[in-house]
N, C-alpha and C positions, 0 to 999 in steps of 0.2 A: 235527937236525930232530926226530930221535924224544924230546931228552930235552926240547926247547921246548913239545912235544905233550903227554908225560907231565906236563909242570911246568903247560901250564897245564888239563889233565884235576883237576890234585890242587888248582890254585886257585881251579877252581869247584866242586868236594867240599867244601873248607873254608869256601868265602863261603854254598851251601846249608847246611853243617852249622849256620856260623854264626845264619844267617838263621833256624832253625827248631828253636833247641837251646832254645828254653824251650816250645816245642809237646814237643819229648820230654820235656822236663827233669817237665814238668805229666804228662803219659802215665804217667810212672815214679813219681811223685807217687801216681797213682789207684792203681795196680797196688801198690807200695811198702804204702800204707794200708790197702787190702783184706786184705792179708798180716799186717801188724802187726795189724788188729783180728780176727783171726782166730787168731793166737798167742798176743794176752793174752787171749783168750775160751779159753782151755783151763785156765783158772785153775778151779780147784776153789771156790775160795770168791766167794761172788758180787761182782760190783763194785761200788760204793758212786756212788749220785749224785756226791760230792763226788770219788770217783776222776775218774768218769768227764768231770768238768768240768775237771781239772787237764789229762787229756789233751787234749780239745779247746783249752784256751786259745789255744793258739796258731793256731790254724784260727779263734775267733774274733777275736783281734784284727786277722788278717785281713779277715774279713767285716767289722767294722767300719769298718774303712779305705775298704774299695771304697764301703759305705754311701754315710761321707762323703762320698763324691766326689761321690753322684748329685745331689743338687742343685745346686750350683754348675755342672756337666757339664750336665745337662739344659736347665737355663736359657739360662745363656752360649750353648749350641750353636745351639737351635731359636731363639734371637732374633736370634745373626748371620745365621745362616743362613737365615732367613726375608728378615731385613734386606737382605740382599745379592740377593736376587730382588723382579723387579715383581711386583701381586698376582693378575695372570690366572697367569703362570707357576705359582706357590707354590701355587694352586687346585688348578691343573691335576696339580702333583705329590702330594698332599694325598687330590684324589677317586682316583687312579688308585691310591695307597698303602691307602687305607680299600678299593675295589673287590677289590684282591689278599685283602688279608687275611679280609673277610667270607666272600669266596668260595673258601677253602682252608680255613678254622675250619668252614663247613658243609659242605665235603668231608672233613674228619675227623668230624664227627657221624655224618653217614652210612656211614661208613667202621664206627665203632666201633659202630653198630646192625647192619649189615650181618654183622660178625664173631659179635657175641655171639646174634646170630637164629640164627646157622648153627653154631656150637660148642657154643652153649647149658650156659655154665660154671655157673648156678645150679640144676642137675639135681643130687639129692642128698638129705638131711637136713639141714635146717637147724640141727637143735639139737647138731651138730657143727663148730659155728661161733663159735667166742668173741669176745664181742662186747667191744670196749676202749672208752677213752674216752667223752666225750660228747658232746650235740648241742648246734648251736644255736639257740632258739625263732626263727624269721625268715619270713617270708612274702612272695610273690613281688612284690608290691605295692611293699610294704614295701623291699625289695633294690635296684628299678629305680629307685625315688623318691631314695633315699640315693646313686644313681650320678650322680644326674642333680645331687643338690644339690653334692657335692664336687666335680659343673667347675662352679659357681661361689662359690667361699668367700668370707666375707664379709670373712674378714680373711687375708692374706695372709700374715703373720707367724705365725698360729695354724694356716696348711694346711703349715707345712713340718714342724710336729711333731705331727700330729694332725689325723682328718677324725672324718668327721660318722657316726655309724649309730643307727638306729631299734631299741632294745631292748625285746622281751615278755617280759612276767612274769605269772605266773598263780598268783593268792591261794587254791591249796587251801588244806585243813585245817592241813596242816605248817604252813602261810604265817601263818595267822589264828593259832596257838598263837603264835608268835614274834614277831605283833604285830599284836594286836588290835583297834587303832583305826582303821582304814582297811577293813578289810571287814566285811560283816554278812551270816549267811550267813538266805536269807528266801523262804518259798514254793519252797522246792526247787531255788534257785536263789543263787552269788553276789552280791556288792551293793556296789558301791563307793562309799564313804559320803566326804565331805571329812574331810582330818587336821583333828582340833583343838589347839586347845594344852592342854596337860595342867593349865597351871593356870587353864582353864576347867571353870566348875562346873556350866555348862548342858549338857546333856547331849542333844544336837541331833545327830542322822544326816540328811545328805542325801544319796538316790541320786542316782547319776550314770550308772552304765552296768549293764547285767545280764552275768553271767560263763558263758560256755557254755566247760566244760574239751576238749572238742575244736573250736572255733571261735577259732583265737592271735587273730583282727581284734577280740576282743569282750574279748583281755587289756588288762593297763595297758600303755600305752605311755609309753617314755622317750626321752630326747636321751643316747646318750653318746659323748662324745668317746673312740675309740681311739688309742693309743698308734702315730705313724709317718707317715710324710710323705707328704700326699696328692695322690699325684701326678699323679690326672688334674686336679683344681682348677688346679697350678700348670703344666701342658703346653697347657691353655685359655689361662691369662694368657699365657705366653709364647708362642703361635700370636698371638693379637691384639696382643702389644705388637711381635714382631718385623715384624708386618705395619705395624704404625705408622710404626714407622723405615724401610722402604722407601718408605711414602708421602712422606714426608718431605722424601725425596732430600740435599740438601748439608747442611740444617740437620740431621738426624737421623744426621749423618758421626761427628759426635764419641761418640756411643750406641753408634754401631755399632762405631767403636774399642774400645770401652772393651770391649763383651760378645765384642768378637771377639780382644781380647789376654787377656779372663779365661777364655774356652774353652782357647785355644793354652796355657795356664798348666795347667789341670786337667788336659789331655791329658800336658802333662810330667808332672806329679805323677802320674797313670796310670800313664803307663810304669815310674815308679820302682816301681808300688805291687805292679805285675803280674808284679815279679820276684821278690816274696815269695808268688806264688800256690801253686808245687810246696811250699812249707813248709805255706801255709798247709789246701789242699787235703788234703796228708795225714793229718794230724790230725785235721782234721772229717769226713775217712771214719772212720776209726779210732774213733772216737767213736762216731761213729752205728752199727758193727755191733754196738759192747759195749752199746748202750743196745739193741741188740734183743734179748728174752729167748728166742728159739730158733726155728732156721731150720725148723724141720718146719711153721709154719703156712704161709710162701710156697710150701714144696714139698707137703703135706697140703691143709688144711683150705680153703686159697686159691686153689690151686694152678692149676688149670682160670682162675679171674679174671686173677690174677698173669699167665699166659699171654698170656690174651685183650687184654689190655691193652698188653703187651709186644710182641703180634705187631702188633696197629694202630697201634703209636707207630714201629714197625719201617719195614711199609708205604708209614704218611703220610712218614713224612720222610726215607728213601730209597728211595724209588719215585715217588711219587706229586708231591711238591714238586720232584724234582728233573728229574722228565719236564714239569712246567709250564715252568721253567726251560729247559731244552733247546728246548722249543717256541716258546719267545718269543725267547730270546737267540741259538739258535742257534749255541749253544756247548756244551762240556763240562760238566756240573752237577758232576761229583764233584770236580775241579780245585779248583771254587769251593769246594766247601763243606772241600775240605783244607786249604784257609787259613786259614778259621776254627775250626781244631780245639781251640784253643789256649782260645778263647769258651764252645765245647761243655762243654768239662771245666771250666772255671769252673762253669759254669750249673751240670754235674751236682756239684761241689764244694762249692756254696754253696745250691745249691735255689731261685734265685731270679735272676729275668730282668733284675729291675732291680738289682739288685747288678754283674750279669755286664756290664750296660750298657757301662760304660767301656773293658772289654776285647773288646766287639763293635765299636763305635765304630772303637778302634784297628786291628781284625784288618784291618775292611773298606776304609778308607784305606791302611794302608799293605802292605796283600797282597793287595788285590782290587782296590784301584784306582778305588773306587766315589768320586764327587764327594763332596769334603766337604758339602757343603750339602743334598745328596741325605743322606749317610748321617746328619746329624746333626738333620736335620728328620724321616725318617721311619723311623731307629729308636724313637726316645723314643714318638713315637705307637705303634708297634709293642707295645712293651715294657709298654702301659698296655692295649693292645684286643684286641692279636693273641695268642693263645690254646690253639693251632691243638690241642696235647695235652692242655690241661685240658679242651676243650670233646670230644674223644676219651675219655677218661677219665670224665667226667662221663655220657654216654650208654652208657656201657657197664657204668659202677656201678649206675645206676637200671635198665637190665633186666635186669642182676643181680640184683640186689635184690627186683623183681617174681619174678624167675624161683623164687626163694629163697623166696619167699612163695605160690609156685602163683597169681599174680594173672594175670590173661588179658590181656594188653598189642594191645587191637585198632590197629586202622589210625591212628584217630584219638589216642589217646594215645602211639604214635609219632610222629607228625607233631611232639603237644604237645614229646616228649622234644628231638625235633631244633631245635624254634625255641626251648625254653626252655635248651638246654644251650649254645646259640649263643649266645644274649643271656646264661648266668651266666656266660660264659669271656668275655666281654666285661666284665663289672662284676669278673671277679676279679683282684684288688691281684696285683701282680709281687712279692708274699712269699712263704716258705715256706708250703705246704698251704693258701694261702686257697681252694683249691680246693673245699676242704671244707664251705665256707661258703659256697657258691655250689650247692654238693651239695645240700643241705636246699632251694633252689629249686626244685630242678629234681624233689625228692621232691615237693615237695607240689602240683608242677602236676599228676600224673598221680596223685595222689587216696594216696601210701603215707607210710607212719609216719616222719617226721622223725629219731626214734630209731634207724632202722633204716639212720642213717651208720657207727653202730658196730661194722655189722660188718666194715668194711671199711678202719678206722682203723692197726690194727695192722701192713696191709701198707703204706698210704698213703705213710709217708715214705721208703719204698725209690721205689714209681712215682713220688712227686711228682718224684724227683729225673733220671729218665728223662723225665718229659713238660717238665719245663723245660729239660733240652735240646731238646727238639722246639719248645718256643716260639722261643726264641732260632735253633735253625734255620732257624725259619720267618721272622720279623724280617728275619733276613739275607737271607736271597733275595728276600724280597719287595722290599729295599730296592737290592739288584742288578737286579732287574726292573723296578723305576721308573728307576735309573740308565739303563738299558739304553734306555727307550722315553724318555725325555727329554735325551740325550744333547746331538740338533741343537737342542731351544729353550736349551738351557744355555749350550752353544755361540756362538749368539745375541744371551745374555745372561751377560754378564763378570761376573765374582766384584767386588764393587765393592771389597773389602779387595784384588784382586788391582789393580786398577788404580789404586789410593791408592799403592799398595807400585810401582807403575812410577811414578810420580810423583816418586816419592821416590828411585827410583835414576837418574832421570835426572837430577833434581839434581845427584844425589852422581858422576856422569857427568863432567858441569860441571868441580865443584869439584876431584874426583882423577885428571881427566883419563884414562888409560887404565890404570885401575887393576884395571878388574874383567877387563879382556881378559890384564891378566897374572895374575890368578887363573886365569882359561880354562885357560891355558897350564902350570899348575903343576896344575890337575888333570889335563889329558891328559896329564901327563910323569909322574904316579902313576901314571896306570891303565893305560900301555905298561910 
């Protein structure tokens, strides 16, 4: 008796070790990485970009992989899975997924105002502060218009390797030396005249606009295509095409095969991909500490920020998301989010939410239990709106920032920080630090120097990689908490790839007569 008890205490040790040896295998990954780049950082002679890419390779060709996946993954997913619900249902899961997410990204806004009003890390000297990197000319207009054009692309083939953004450029002096025929500089003011062609001999200026150098709306503006898949463009088509194929009903059967055996195909290709993450993961830590040239500005000159930032990405996403959670499901939040741990350290591995996708996807079906259809309609939107740490981050840089500058941040220009830091973690891309670029919005609602993202560049891709955890934390629950409150319509309403697939075994019923009851029987005689 006691050694039946023993035997099967050790064969459920060995099915959990099983079950959760690439959550630690990844854990030792992080920890393993932070080590190594912290033992070749004691090299006396500095390291060379080109060292420092050898080492990473293998961390990217990682990241690369998961890339791949996201579009095939994204597509395939939210088209069966839209496919396989009526459209009130899909609605209904849709408003309740955008209502979460709005309302936990303006709970971290507040949250990260709240901290930086009361800590007040931009108390100090400024000119103790090294300012890195650069800015980018953008205006808030400008941001909101290019979010609104990329959901809807004109061409479909052109939004998986490239969206659309609004580029300024301002023809000072430098600009006129380096090319001459485009501006005229007249009455104290720039003058944007038509290009000519050089082997014209008429020599004709026409204004076009007047150039005020602090006013970007009165620069030149361009179209340029960025490099990278734009993925709210194609999460718009594939909401309205998988909604097609529900309407459809029997004709639109054969569609929804087809997107619903090319998801189940990605998800394998996933899992194979996810078991090179512990490789890949350690390397692109490693990488990223030898590319930082020295820890004294997060613990110095940032130090106060660095914190303040760290302690509301702390708060919102285990305190705050996990007590919504508890409130709504009436369950344990921390169980849940132990499942997904596996997502976490992805996200902080790769620094991006749409990367980690495939391996959220996965955690939350096969550890959480979450309906496929639920997690694969309303992570991808997730992944593209929900934001929940960039939009923390972003309100805590700008009254930093003020603070740094002695600017008086009334009532009113809070407010501006909260709804504009809401709306730029909504328009920022699920890549590395686009956060940054959503940063320069949110300076220029409340009247401070675009430039002055510089000062905060240096620490940026240490937090970037802690608030992408916090996004993808947030995804996940949020999409547990829709599971959770649409359970009985689902219930309701049958998986229609699920009821194709009973169709199909009751044929095979038919034809191999009691074949599946002696399968039954050959797995209960394993698992006795």
């Amino acid at each position: 008796m006691v050694l039946r008890k023993g035997g099967c205490c050790s064969g459920k040790c060995g099915t959990c070790f099983r079950s959760n040896l690439l959550t630690v295998l990844t854990m030792s990954s992080v920890l393993i990485g932070i080590s190594l780049g912290l033992v070749l950082k004691t090299r006396e002679k500095p390291w060379t970009k080109r060292e420092i890419m050898y080492i990473t390779f293998p961390g990217d060709l990682f990241l690369q992989m998961l890339k791949c996946l996201i579009l095939p993954l994204i597509m395939s997913s939210m088209i069966a899975a839209l496919g396989g619900l009526d459209l009130k249902l899909s609605g209904k899961i849709g408003i309740r997924a955008v209502i979460y997410y709005m309302a936990t990204t303006f709970l971290a806004v507040i949250l990260g105002i709240v901290l930086v009003s009361v800590i007040h890390p931009g108390s100090g000297n400024p000119d103790e502060i090294t300012r890195a990197g650069t800015s980018r000319n953008v205006t808030t207009v400008d941001t909101l218009l290019d979010l609104i054009r990329n959901m809807f692309p004109p061409n479909l083939i052109e939004a998986t390797i490239s969206q659309y953004r609004t580029a300024l450029e301002y023809p000072g002096p430098n600009k006129l030396q380096s090319n001459g025929t485009n501006v005229t500089f007249a009455n104290g003011t720039w003058i944007w005249i038509d290009e000519l062609d050089e082997s014209d001999e008429k020599n004709v200026t026409v204004p076009v606009s007047k150039i005020d150098e602090k006013n970007m709306y009165t620069w030149k503006m361009s179209v340029v295509k960025d490099d990278g898949t734009n993925i709210n463009g194609l999460v718009v088509f594939a909401i309205l095409f998988g909604i097609t194929i529900g309407r459809m009903g029997s004709k639109g059967k054969p569609l929804l095969d087809f997107f619903t055996t090319l998801g189940e195909a990605m998800m394998l290709i996933t899992g194979w991909v996810i078991w090179l993450s512990p490789f890949g993961i350690l390397f692109l830590v490693a990488g990223k500490l030898l590319e930082m040239d020295s820890f004294s500005v997060v613990i110095g000159q940032l130090g106060k920020y660095f914190a303040t930032v760290m302690l509301g990405l702390f708060i919102h996403g285990f305190i705050v998301i996990p007590l919504i959670y508890a409130v709504i499901c009436r369950t344990k939040p921390y169980r849940y989010i132990i499942n997904i741990v596996e997502a976490l350290l992805t996200a902080f591995g790769t620094a991006s939410s749409s990367a980690t996708l495939p391996v959220t996807i996965r955690c939350l079906e096969d550890k959480n239990g979450v309906d496929r259809r639920v997690a694969r309609f309303v992570l991808p939107i997730g992944a593209t709106i929900n934001m929940d740490g960039t939009a923390l981050y972003e309100a805590v840089a700008a009254l930093f920032i003020a603070q740094v500058r002695n600017v008086d941040m009334n009532l009113g220009k809070i407010i501006a920080v909260s709804i504009t830091a809401t709306a730029a973690s909504v328009g920022a891309a699920g890549i590395p630090q686009a956060g940054l670029v959503t940063m320069v919005m949110v300076l220029n609602a409340v009247g401070l120097p675009a430039e002055d993202v510089t000062l905060i560049i240096v620490v940026d891709w240490l937090l970037d990689r802690f608030r992408t955890m916090i996004n993808v934390l947030g995804d996940s629950v949020g999409a547990g908490i829709v599971d959770h409150l649409t359970k009985r319509d689902l219930s309701n309403c049958p998986d229609l790839e699920m009821e194709f697939q009973g169709e199909d075994i009751t044929a095979d019923k038919h034809l191999n007569g009691d074949a599946k009851c002696e399968d039954e029987l050959k797995c209960q005689s394993t698992t006795m």
